[in-house]
C-alpha positions, 0 to 999 in steps of 0.5 A: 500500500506504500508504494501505491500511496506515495506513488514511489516503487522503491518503499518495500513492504517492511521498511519504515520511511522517515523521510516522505516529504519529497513525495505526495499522496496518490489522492484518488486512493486516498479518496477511495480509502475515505480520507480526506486530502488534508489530513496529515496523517492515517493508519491502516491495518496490515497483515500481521499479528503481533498475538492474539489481542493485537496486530501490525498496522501502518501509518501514512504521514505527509513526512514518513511512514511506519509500523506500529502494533495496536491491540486489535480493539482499535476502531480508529484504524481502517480495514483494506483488503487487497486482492491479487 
């Protein structure tokens, strides 16, 4: 999801990003995702479990972006599943 909200296909899956700031959001994934343009930032969901109460997300900042773990009872975080 990196790759695609950036537009930049050298982010790889696991990497944590500290410096986006010469990079912009894809605004119609963005908009797809129901966020809005002008936010300065937004987590999603990823993958991974962290154990049974908690799990990987990703956060999407206008300067970086990174993983975190959140315990799964956090409904701020948004669900996007991905098909290949």
């Amino acid at each position: 999801m990196a790759k695609v909200i950036y537009n930049d296909n050298s982010i790889s899956e696991s990497e944590d990003v500290n410096d986006t700031s010469g990079l912009t959001w894809n605004k119609s994934i963005i908009a797809k995702l129901g966020i809005e343009y002008s936010a300065s930032w937004f987590r999603l969901w990823g993958n991974l479990e962290n154990g049974s109460h908690s799990a990987y997300y990703r956060s999407f900042g206008r300067s970086r972006t990174w993983w975190g773990v959140e315990g799964r009872y956090n409904s701020r975080l948004r669900v996007v599943c991905v098909a290949d």
